[in-house]
C-alpha positions in Angstrom: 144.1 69.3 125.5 141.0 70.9 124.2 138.6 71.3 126.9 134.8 73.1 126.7 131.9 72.7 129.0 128.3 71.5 127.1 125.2 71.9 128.5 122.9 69.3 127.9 119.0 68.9 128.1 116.4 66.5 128.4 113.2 66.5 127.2 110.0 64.5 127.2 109.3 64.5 123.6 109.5 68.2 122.6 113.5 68.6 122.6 112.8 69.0 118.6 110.5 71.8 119.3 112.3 73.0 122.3 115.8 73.7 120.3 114.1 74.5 117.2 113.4 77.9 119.7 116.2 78.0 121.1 117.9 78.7 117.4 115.4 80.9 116.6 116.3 82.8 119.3 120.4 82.5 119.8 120.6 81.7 116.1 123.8 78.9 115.3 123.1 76.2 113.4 122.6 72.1 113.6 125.7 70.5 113.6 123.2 66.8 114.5 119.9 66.7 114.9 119.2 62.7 115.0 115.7 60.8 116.1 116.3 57.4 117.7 114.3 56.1 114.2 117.2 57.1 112.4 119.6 54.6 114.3 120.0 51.2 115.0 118.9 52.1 118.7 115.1 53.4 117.5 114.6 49.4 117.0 111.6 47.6 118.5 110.6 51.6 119.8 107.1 52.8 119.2 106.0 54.8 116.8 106.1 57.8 118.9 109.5 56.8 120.9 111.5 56.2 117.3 110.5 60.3 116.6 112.2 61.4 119.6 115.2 62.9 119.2 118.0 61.0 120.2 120.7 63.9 119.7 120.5 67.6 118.9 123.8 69.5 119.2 123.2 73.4 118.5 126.5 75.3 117.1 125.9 78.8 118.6 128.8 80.5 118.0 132.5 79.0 118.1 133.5 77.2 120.9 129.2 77.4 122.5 127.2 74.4 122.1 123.8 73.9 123.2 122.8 69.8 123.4 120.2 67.7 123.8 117.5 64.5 124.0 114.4 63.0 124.8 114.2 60.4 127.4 113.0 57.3 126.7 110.0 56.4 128.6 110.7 52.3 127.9 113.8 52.4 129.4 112.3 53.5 132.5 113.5 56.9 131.9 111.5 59.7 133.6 111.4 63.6 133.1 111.3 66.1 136.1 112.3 69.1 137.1 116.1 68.6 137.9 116.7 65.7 135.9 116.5 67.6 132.8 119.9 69.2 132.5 123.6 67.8 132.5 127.5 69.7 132.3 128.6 67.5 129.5 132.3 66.6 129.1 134.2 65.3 125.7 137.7 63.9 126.5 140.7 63.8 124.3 141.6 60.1 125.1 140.1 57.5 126.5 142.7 58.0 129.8 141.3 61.8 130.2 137.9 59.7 130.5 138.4 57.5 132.7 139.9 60.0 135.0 137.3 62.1 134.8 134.5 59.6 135.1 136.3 57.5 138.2 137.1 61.2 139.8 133.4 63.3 139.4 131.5 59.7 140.1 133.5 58.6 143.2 130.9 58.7 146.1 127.9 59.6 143.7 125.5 57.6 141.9 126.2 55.9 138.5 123.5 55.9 136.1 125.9 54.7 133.1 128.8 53.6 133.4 131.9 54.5 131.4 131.6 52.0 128.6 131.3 51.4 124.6 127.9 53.1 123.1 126.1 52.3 119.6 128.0 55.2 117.8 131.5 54.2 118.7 132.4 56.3 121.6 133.6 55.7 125.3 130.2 57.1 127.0 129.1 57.7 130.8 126.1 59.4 132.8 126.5 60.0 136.8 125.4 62.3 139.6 128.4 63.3 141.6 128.4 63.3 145.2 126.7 67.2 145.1 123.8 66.1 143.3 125.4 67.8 139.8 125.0 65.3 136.8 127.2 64.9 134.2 127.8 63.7 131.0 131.0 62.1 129.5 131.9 61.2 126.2 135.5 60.1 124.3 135.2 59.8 120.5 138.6 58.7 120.6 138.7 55.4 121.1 141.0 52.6 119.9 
């Protein structure tokens, strides 16, 4: 099992500007940098909305990731102050997330459930029962 811990950021807007820093400082490189326009999901957005970022992933050095997005202010979503940061978790199998996800949500509050997203992995967002939210994501899916 491979197994690394990803912090992940959200922005209102400026996640573009905010990691375009943040490698200018830690240096690394893009491995995605992706604006909801650029995917089937930036349809019906506005103008503004389809140039936020839907996914930045920083390659710092090997095995340190820095990710992140801008929420989406027609989905409801709202930035504050400890909303803005998530411990994201990529599984091996779609078993490992499932375990995961029914284990760290159990008795928290589900903002996504553990289900099929647009670019064809098992995806899930929660706050566990401490208030800490995560992030899980499986690639590999059948």
């Amino acid at each position: 099992m491979s197994f690394y811990f990803v912090p992940y950021l959200n922005f209102d807007g400026n996640a573009a500007e905010a990691m375009g820093l943040y490698k200018s400082i830690l240096g690394g490189e893009f491995s995605v940098f992706q604006r909801f326009g650029d995917t089937d999901m930036g349809q019906g957005l506005s103008e503004e909305e389809s140039s936020r970022m839907m996914h930045v992933a920083l390659e710092i050095a090997p095995g340190y990731t820095l990710m992140a997005s801008d929420i989406l202010p027609s989905n409801g979503h709202v930035w504050k102050p400890g909303n803005n940061h998530y411990i994201s978790l990529n599984a091996d199998d779609e078993a490992q997330a499932t375990l995961w996800f029914e284990g760290l949500s159990a008795g928290g509050e589900i903002e996504m459930p553990l289900q099929r997203v647009p670019w064809g992995a098992l995806f899930a967002i929660f706050t566990d029962a401490y208030g800490v939210k995560w992030m899980i994501n499986c690639d590999n899916v059948g």
